[in-house]
C-alpha positions, -999 to +999 in steps of 0.1 A: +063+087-092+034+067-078+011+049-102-022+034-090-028-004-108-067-009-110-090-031-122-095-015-152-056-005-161-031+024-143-040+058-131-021+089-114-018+082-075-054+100-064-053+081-028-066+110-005-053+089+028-020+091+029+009+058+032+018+047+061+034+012+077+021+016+110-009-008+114-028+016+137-031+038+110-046+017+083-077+007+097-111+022+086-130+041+057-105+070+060-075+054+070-041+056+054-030+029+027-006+002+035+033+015+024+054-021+019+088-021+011+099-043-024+121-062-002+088-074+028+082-106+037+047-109+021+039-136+052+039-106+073+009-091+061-013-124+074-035-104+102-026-066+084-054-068+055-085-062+070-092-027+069-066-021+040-083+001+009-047+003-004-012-011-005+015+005-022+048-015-032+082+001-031+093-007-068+128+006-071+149-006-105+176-025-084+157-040-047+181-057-024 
């Protein structure tokens, strides 16, 4: 289950787009959201922001 965190509270996943961790594919109006793993290094996303509309976080129970 995917739960989207706004501004204004939680909502059902409605992100058109698609995931995707491949930076080529991010980029733009229509482009797919940012997928990052619970366990990411959250200095590797310094130069992978701009164009992002979306990140989702990998939020398992137990992350190793």
């Amino acid at each position: 289950m995917t739960v989207i965190i706004r501004d204004n509270g939680m909502s059902a996943e409605d992100w058109p787009h698609g995931f995707t961790r491949d930076r080529r594919e991010i980029s733009g109006e229509n482009g797919a959201g940012l997928d990052l793993a619970c366990n990411a290094n959250l200095s590797s996303l310094q130069g992978r922001l701009n164009g992002v509309s979306l990140i989702r976080r990998e939020c398992p129970i137990f992350c190793v």
